[in-house]
C-alpha positions, 0 to 999 in steps of 0.5 A: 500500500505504501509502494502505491501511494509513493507511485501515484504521489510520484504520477501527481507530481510529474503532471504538475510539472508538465503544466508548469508552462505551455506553448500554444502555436497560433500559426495557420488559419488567420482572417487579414483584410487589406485596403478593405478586402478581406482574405483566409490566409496561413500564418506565417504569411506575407501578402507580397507573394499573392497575386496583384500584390507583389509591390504593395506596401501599406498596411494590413490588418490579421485576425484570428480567435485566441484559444484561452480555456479555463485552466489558464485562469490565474496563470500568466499569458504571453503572446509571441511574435518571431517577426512582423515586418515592419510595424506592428500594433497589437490589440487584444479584445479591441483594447490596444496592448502594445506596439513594435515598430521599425524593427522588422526582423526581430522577436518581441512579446507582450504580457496579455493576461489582463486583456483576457476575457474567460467568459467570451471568446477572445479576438486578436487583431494585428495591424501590419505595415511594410510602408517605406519611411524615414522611421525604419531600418532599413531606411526608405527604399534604401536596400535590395531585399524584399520589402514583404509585409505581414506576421511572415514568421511563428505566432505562440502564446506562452501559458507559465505561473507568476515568475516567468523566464525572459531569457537563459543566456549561457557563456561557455568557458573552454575550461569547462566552466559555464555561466548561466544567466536568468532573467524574470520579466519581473525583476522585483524578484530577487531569489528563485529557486529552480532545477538546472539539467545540461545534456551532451546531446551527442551522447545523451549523457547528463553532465549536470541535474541540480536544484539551484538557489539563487539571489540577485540585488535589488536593481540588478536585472539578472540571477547567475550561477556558474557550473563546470562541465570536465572535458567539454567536447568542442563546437566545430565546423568539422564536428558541431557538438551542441549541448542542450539544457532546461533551466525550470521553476517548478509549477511555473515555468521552464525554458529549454535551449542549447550551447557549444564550446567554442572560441572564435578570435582574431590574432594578428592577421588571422582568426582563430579557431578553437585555437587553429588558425583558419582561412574559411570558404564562405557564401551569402544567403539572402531569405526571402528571394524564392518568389514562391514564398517571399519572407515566409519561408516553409521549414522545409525549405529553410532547412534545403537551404542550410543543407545546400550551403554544407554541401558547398562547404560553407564555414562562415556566412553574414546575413543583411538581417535577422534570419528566421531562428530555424535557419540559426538553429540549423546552422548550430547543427551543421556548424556553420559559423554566421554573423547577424546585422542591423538592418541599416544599409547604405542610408542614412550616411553618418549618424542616425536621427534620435529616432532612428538611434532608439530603433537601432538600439531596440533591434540589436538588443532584441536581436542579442537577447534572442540569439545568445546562445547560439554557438555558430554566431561569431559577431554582430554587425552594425551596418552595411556599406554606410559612409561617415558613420564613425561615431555613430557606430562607435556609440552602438558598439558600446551598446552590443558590448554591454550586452555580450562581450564575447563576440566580434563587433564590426560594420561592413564596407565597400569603399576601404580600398579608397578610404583606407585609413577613414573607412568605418570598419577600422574603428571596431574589431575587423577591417571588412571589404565589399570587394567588387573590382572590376564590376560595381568598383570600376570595369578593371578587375586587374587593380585588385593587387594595388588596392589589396596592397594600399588596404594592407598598410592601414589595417595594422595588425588584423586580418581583412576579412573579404563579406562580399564578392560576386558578379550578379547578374543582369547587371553584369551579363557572361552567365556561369562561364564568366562567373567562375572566371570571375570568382576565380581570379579574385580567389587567387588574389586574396590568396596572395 
């Protein structure tokens, strides 16, 4: 009898924790309505790939029931966005509960448990606007990927008790040692007490399974506790060991992710890799180019893209923006090391108005705070192909900085072969290159060793690290022949 009563006890306990927290999907069936027409639409969605609205940018407004049942009452009830491109006004029940804008790229959530109604059904209604304006990054019509508008990525509301999980940032050691993080949304707490569990996920073994304890001060934002793994296997291009962890509170909410063990630096001229030195092959990817879908990629697709680059033995690649968080999950999985950017391309030159300051500063904190923990990423990037912006970026460096100091910070140019000594990506970590001689930069790509030798004599001491090159096509014709040609002779010069 004894036995039974320890075994049930045992059963009750186990279901408590599985409703400790819930993730609801809200991807599928939305209603939208655009310029007064109305539509059954898929979520996640953009309206740029249906007929007769390819170039439109304006706004749109989706709609759909929330799924709230009874058993949430009392607990804590947040809605999810991944993205919606590129302001969004979020109203729940007809009351307005928050908005995010001139950030199209990043990941944002609001608490909507008081605007909850247990006794009618609950709607949700998403204004959406892609409108080209001075009050977004990117700036006007100033870049060269898709404009596509809508709730383009996942949708959840996130069901948890009273202390709720903002984040779990970890910071891996090479020694072994591994700082963890934790964040509540509410930050009057100070002691939580928790279960911490890391797994290899390589070979399933449990390298730490314990209940924390933990206090912060008054006015610090964060919990931490620092644990040590012996003989961390290490996260490579070659082998990419990850490893998985669940921090929870019991019987109120619990978070799960991954990490790995790497160490990605700059010496002399070269980067270092897990202490090799390294020269990585590498490609650009630019979602949302498949006309079949825009923005709003399928997984399966994401994932044949991810794999496509392995197959060509990508090791390193940048993205203009945030990419969807199953292409950096990917990435984590075939290891591919990737840097993430600010959306700010080519406009505005040299610094930011005040309001365009604060979008920055909330996309790259937005855009930290999501992707922390993701071994592939080796640096954020600041902006791309802006002239002047020295202090500007200086100034937002800082920021980033702030909040991880564990990663390269750099802006992308195209013109340091000119500048030399005034380009902008002198004044962070890694002198970059746009390198297109002989097509964008003159018709003569036989001035490429010149330039190379005049970038050679200002970078000082780092390497210079080639983020663009290519001949793109209508603007330069040859179809493939030329192409590798053309590829080939730039190669052969960085080599140099």
């Amino acid at each position: 009898m004894k036995r039974q009563f320890l075994v049930l006890l045992l059963m009750v306990s186990t279901a408590h924790a599985a409703l400790a927290q819930q993730d609801i999907a809200l991807d599928g069936e939305w209603q939208m309505t655009i310029g007064g027409r109305d539509y059954a639409v898929n979520v996640p969605h953009t309206y740029n790939i249906m007929e007769g609205l390819e170039d439109y940018a304006g706004e749109a407004v989706y709609r759909r029931a929330l799924p709230i049942t009874a058993d949430m009452k009392g607990r804590t009830v947040r809605l999810h966005f991944e993205a919606v491109h590129h302001d969004a006004m979020v109203y729940v029940n007809g009351r307005k509960v928050g908005e995010h804008l001139g950030n199209g790229y990043t990941a944002f959530s609001f608490d909507i448990t008081s605007y909850l109604s247990p006794l009618t059904s609950n709607i949700l209604e998403v204004h959406t606007s892609n409108a080209y304006t001075d009050k977004a990054l990117p700036y006007k019509r100033s870049f060269d990927w898709s404009n596509d508008g809508g709730i383009y990525r996942s949708v959840r509301l996130h069901v948890s008790g009273k202390q709720t999980l903002r984040y779990v940032h970890v910071t891996p050691a090479m020694s072994g040692a591994v700082r963890f993080d934790i964040r509540l949304w509410n930050e009057m707490d100070n002691r939580l007490s928790g279960r911490l569990v890391v797994k290899n996920r390589q070979t399933g073994r449990t390298e730490y399974d314990a209940a924390v304890s933990l206090k912060k001060g008054k006015n610090e934002p964060q919990f931490s506790t620092t644990i040590t793994i012996n003989n961390p296997q290490l996260w490579h291009f070659d082998q990419p060991n990850l490893y998985d962890f669940t921090f929870e509170i019991p019987g109120s909410d619990a978070l799960t992710d991954h990490f790995g063990f790497r160490d990605f630096r700059i010496e002399n001229r070269s980067f270092v890799f897990n202490g090799e030195r390294v020269r990585l092959p590498g490609i650009e990817d630019m979602p949302g180019s498949n006309p079949a879908y825009g923005m709003a990629e399928p997984r399966a697709f994401i994932e044949k893209t991810v794999r496509t680059m392995k197959d060509l033995n990508t090791c390193i690649t940048r993205f203009h923006y945030v990419p969807d968080r199953q292409m950096v999950d990917m990435m984590d999985e075939m290891g591919i090391l990737c840097q993430l950017e600010l959306s700010w391309w080519q406009q505005p030159g040299r610094q930011l108005t005040p309001e365009l300051r604060k979008v920055a500063r909330e996309a790259l904190e937005e855009m930290i705070e999501a992707y922390y923990n993701h071994p592939c990423i080796y640096g954020w990037g600041i902006s791309n192909e802006v002239s002047g912006n020295h202090e500007e970026v200086k100034r937002l460096a800082d920021e980033v900085r702030r909040l991880d100091s564990t990663r390269i910070v750099d802006v992308l140019c195209n013109k340091i072969w000119r500048e030399l000594g005034n380009d902008p990506s002198l004044v962070l970590d890694l002198p970059t290159w746009n390198e297109y001689t002989g097509t964008w930069h003159g018709n003569n790509r036989e001035e490429l060793p010149a330039r190379l030798q005049r970038i050679r004599e200002v970078i000082g001491n780092r390497p210079l690290f080639i983020t663009e090159n290519g001949l793109c096509e209508p603007a330069f014709t040859g179809g493939d022949g030329t192409r590798i040609d053309d590829m080939l002779y730039h190669i052969k010069e960085w080599q140099k």
